[in-house]
N, C-alpha and C positions, 0 to 999 in steps of 0.2 A: 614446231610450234609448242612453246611454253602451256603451261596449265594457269597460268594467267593471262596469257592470251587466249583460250579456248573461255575463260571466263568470262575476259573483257566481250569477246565476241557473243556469250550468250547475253551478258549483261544489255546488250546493246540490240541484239535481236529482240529481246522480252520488252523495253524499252518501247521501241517502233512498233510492235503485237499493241501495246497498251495503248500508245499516241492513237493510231488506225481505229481503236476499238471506241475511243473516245468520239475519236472525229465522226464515226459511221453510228454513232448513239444518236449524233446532235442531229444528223442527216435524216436518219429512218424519223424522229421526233417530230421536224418539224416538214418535212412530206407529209406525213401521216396526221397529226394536228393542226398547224399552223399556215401553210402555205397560201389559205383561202381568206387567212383575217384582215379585216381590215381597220380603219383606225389606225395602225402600226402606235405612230407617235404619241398619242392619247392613252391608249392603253399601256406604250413603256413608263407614260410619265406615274401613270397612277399605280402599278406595279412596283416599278423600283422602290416610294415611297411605303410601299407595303413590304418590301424586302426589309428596308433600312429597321423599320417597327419591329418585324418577326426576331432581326436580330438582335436589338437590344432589349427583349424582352429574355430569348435567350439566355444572353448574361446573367438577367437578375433569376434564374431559377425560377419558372413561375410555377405556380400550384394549380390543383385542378380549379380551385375554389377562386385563383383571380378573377375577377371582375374585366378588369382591364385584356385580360386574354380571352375570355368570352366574348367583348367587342371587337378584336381584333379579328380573332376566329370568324365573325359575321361578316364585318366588315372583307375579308379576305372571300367568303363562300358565296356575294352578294355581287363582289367584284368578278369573280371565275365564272358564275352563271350569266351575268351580263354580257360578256364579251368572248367567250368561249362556248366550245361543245360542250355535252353532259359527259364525256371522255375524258376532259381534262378536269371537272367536278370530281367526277369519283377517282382519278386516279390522287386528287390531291386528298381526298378521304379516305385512301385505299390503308387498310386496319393494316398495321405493324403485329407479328405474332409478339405477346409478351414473353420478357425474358421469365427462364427458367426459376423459380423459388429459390435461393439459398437452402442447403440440407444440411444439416449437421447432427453429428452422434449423440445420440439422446441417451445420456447416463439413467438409469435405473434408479439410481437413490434421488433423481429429481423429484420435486415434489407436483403436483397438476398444476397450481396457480404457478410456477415460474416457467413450465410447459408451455403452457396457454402464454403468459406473456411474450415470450419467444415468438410463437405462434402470429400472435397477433402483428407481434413488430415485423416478422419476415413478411408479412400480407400490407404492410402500409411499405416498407420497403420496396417488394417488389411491384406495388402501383405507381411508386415516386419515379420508379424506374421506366415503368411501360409508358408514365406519361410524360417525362422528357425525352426519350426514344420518339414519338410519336410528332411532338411538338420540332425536335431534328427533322423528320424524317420533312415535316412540312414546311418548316424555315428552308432548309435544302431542294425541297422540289419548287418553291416559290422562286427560289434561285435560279435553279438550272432553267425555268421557263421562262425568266426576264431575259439571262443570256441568251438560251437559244431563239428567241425573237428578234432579238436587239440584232444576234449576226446573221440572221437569213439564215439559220440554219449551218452555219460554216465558223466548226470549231476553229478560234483562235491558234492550234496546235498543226493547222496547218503552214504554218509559215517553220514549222521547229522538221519537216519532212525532209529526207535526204534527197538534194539538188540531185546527184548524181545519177537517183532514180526515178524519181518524179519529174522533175523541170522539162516543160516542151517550151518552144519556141514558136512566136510569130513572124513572121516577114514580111515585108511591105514593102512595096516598087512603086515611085512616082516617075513616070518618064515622057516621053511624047513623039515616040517611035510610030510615023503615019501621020502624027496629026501635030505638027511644029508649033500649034497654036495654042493649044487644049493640052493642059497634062491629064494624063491619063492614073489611075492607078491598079496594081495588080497587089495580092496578095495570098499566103501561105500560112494557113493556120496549126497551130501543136502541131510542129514539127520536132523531130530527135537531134541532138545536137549534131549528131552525128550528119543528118540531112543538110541543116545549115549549111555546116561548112563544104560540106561537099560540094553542094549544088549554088549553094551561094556566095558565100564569104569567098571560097579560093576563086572561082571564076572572077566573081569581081576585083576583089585584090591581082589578080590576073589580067585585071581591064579585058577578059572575055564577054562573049552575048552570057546572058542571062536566061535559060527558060522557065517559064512561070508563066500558070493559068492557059497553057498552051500554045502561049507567044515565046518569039527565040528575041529578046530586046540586046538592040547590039549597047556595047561600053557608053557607047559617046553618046546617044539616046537616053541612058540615064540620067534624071533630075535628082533622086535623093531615095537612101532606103532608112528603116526604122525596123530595130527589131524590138520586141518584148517578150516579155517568158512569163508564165506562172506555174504553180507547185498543183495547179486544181487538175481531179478527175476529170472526167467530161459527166457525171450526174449531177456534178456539184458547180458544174458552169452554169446550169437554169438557176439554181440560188445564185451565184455572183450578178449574174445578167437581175434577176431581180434586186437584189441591195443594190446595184448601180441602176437602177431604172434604163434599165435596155432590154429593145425587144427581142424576144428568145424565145421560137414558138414554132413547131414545127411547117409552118410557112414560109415565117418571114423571122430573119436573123441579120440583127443591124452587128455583124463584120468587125466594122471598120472602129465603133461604140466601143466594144469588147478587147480589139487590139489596144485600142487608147488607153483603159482601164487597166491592163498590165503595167507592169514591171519593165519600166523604159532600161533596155543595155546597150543602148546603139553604141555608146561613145566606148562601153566597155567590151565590146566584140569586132564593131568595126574600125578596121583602119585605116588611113590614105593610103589607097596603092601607090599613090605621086611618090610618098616618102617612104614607103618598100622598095619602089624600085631604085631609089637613091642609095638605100642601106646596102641592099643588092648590089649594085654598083661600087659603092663606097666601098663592100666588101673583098669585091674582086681586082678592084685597083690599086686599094693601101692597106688591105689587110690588118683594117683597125678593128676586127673580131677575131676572136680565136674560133666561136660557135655561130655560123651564120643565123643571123634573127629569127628565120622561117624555119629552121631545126627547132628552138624552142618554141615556138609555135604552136609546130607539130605534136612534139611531148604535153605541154599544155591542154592539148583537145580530145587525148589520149584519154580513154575511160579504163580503165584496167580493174578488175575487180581483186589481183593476183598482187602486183605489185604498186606500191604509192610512188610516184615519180617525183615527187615535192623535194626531197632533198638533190635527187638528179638537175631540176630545174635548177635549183638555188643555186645549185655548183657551177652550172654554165653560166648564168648572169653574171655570179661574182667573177667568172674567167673575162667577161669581156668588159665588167668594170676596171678590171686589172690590165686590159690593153693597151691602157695610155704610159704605163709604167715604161719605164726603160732599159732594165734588167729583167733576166728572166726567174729572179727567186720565186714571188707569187704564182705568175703563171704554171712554172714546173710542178709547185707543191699542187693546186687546183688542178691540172689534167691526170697528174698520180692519186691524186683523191677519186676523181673519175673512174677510170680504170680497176681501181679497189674495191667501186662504190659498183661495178654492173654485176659482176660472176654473176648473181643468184636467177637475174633476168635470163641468162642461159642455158641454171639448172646448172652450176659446176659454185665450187667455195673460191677460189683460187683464178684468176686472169691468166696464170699460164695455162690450168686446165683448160679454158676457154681457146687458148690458142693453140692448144693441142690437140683436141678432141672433139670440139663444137663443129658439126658437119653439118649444120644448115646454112652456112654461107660458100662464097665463090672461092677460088685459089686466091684471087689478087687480096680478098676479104682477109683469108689468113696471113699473106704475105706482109699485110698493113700492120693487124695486130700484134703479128711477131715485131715490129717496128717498134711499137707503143710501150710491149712488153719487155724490148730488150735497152733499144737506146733510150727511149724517153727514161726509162726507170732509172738506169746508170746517171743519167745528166741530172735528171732528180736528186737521186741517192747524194751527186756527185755534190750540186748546190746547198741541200739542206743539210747533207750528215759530216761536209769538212769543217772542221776545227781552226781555231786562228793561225793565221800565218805569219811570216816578218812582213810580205806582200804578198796583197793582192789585186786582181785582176777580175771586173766583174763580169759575170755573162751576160751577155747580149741578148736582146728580144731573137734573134735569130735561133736560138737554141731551144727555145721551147718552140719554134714554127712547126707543131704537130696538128696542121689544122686541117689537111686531105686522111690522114689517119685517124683524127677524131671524127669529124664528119662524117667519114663511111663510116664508124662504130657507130654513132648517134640513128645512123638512117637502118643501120640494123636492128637496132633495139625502137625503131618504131614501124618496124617493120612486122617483126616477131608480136608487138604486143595491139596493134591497129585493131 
């Protein structure tokens, strides 16, 4: 690992420290203040218009001595103790320390009267200073308390949080297993991606029973599922549940309100088993994939914190976009890119190291990759590196048919990183 990559990585840790710190400001704020107000809408309207004022007075530099910011200043401490605690009064009063004086080298052959003016200018100086600081400090916290009301307390910065770590899962089963007449429904709340697929997605893609909420609901009993995600804690679902007016209370928890209110992925996680098993099929009969669908799949659902599979992925689509081809040019170059592209998932630089020393697989394991690593590569070497001839003769799709020795490589490397 490079020292720009130990960079990028703290860059990126310090980054998510900040987001987090943000989000858990607005949270503790508006638990602690706001939670119990009411009005909501009344009071954003007449706040925001009090933001918009604070700031464009800003702009103009104002002095202690405006008029217009003395009404302002009232109009704003008139508003706060109307509709607020004396908490959010004095915090909006809360005294800014003044800045520091200017110092400067006081030469000796000065005389008192340009002392003294000095003097005096550093003391108007630094009040011009202490009372734009002040008038910031109060434009800003007028700010921060219209946004944090306006979101329930649920900093916008949560949608900027990493899926990979955050993101739970809904589930939702309509069926009518028992009662032919009456759908029924079952659901699964913040679940792990990893739970989905396991417990739901493959079984059903599977056209297996289903269990959930302690029922086993067989395939053909299913009527429809629905999944949603969001990126929220679970302290910060009672704020969601509140900005969506649903009920969220340690009695009574309307479910089904909250699922709806997510992040619809159904179309984006589930897919017809009908045409899996087609693919499926399709696959084992005409061998119009080099990478069966449900290998990429697999890689796809893969969390790995060690290695990114994003270029591995790309590799295998583009292999079986190239299926329809007729010669084996593309193909051969795509599964020799493959092969180039795993060592590191091994823990070796080199594919033959891999087929020479990698002892967490079976004999037949090595027997395949010595395949991969001997003939695919020559037939490879053999298509992209000859040179023009007086004729030639092109390779046939049959020559790259490396698809039981890629295949078990692909089930190993999602095996190892699962």
């Amino acid at each position: 690992m490079t020292k720009f990559d130990i960079s990028k990585i703290m860059t990126n840790i310090l980054a998510q420290q900040k987001l987090e710190t943000n989000i858990k400001e607005y949270k503790i704020f508006h638990r602690t203040y706001l939670c119990n107000i009411k009005d909501r809408l009344t009071i954003l309207s007449q706040l925001y218009n009090l933001c918009i004022k604070f700031q464009n007075t800003t702009l103009k530099s104002p002095f202690l001595s405006d008029p217009d910011r003395y009404n302002l200043e009232t109009e704003a401490e008139t508003m706060l103790k109307k509709y607020f605690s004396n908490s959010i009064y004095e915090l909006y009063n809360k005294r800014i320390p003044p800045p520091k004086p200017k110092i400067k080298i006081q030469n000796p052959e000065n005389r008192f009267l340009i002392t003294l003016i000095e003097s005096i200018s550093n003391t108007f100086e630094t009040n011009n200073e202490e009372h734009k600081q002040e008038w910031t400090y109060k434009t800003n916290f007028l700010l921060f308390l219209n946004n944090c009301l306006f979101y329930f307390g649920l900093h916008p910065d949560i949608l900027k949080r990493d899926p990979k770590v955050y993101k739970r899962y809904n589930f939702v089963l309509n069926h009518f297993y028992k009662t032919p007449k009456t759908k029924q429904t079952e659901y699964k709340l913040l679940i792990t991606p990893e739970i989905l697929n396991r417990e739901f997605l493959i079984p059903y893609e599977k056209q297996l029973p289903i269990k959930i909420s302690g029922k086993l609901i067989p395939f053909k009993s299913i009527y429809q599922i629905k999944i949603t995600s969001t990126l929220l804690l679970d302290d910060e679902i009672v704020l969601f549940a509140a900005k969506n007016k649903i009920q969220w209370n340690s009695k009574n928890r309307d479910h089904i309100a909250f699922i709806n209110f997510c992040q619809d992925e159904t179309e984006d996680l589930h897919r017809n088993p009908f045409l899996i098993d087609q693919e499926k099929e399709k696959f084992r009969n005409q061998r119009t994939y080099f990478v069966n669908p449900i290998r990429i799949d697999e890689l796809i659902n893969i969390k790995s914190k060690k290695i990114d599979l994003l270029k591995l992925i790309q590799l295998c689509k583009e292999l079986n976009n190239a299926s329809s081809t007729k010669t084996a040019y593309t193909p051969t170059l795509l599964v020799r890119a493959i092969i180039d592209y795993t060592p590191p998932i091994f823990g070796f630089k080199t594919f033959s190291q891999v087929v020479n020393n990698y002892s967490g697989g079976t004999k037949s394991f090595k027997k395949s990759m010595h395949t991969l690593d001997n003939s695919l590569r020559n037939i490879a070497d053999n298509n992209i590196h000859s040179q023009a001839r007086q004729k030639e003769i092109l390779p046939t799709i049959t020559q790259a048919d490396f698809t039981p020795e890629l295949d078990l490589l692909l089930s190993e490397i999602i095996r190892i990183l699962k």
